[in-house]
C-alpha positions as CSV (number, residue, x, y, z in Angstrom):
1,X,-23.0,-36.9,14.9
2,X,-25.6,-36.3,11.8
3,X,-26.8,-39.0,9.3
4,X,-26.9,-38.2,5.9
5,X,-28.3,-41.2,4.0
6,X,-25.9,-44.4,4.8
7,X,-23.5,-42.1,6.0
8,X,-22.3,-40.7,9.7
9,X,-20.6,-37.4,9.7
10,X,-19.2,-36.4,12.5
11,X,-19.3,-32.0,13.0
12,X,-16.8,-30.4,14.8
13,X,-17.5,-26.9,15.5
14,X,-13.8,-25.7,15.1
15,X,-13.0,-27.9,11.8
16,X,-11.9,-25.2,9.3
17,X,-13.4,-25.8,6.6
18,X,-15.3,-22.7,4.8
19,X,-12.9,-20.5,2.1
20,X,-13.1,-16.7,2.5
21,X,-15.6,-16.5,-0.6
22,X,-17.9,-18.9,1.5
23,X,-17.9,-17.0,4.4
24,X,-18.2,-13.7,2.9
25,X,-21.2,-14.5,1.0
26,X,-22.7,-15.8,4.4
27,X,-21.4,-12.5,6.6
28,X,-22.5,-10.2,3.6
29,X,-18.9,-8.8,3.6
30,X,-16.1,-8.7,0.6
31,X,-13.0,-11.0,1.3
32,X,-10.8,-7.8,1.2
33,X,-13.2,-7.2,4.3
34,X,-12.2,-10.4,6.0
35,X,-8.6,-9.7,4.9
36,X,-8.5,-6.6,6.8
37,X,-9.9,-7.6,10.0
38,X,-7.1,-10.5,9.8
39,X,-4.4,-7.9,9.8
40,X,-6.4,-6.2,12.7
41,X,-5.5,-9.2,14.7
42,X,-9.6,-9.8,15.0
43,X,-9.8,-13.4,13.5
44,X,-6.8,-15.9,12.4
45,X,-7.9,-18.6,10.3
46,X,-6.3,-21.4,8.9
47,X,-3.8,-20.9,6.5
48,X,-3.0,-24.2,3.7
49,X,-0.5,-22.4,1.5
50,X,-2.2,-19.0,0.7
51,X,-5.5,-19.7,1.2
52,X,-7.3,-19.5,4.4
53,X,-9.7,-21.5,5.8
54,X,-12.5,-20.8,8.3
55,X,-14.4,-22.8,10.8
56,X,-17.7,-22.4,11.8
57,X,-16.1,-21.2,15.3
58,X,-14.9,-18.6,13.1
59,X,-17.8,-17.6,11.7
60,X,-19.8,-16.9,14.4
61,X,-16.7,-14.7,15.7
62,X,-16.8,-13.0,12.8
63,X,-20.8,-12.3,13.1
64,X,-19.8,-11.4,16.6
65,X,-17.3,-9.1,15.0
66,X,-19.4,-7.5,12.1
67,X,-22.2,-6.5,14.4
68,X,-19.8,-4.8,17.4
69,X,-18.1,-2.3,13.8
70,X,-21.4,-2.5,12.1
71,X,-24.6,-2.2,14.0
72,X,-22.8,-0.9,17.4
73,X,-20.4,1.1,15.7
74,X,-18.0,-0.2,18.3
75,X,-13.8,0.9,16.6
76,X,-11.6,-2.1,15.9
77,X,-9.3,-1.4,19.1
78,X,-12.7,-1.3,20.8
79,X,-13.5,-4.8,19.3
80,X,-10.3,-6.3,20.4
81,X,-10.9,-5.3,23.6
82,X,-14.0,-6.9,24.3
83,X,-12.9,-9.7,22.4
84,X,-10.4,-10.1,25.0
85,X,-12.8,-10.2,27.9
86,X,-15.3,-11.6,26.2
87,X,-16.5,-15.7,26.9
88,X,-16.9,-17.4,23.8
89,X,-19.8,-19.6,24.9
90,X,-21.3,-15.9,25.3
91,X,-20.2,-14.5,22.2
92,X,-22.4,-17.9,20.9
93,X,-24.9,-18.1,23.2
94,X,-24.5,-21.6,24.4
95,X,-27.0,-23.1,26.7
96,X,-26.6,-24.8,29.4
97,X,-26.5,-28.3,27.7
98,X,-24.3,-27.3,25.0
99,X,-21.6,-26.1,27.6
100,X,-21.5,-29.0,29.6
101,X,-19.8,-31.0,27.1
102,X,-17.5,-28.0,25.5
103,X,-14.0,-28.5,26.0
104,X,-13.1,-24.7,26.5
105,X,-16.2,-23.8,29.0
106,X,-15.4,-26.8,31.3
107,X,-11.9,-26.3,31.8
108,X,-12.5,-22.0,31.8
109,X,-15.4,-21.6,32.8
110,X,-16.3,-21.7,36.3
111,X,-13.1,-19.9,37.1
């Protein structure tokens, strides 16, 4: 839980909450980017009506995502793929501490 001023906000990591112009300023993509790799089957976000919504969960899958077709040149079939195999606490990098108390590495994780 963070403090700001008098009052306690509680983050949840999965909380979607970023539109697809937020978080395609942040990934340094266009939305018709983001729009794509949603028809790909790469990323599902929340959907209120029309518009989507995006945790930051999301976001560091997308990162995740944008390097693998980017910087590794990896094709999207290639990206599902490892996707698929893929841990998510190593897609984020989560220490030790951090995966402890995550719901998804606790009950998957030591398998």
């Amino acid at each position: 839980m963070k403090q700001l001023g008098e009052v306690a906000v509680e983050y949840d990591y999965r909380e979607p909450v970023y539109t697809i112009g937020i978080v395609a300023r942040k990934l340094e993509v266009c939305p018709a980017t983001l729009r794509i790799w949603e028809r790909k089957g790469l990323i599902k976000p929340k959907r209120l009506g029309k518009n989507r919504f995006y945790s930051k969960c999301d976001m560091d899958r997308l990162e995740y995502i944008k390097q693998m077709l980017q910087e590794k040149r990896v094709n999207i079939e290639g990206v599902k793929s490892i996707l698929r195999t893929t841990k998510c606490w190593e897609v984020k990098k989560c220490k030790l501490k951090e995966r402890d108390s995550c719901p998804v590495y606790l009950r998957y994780g030591h398998a």
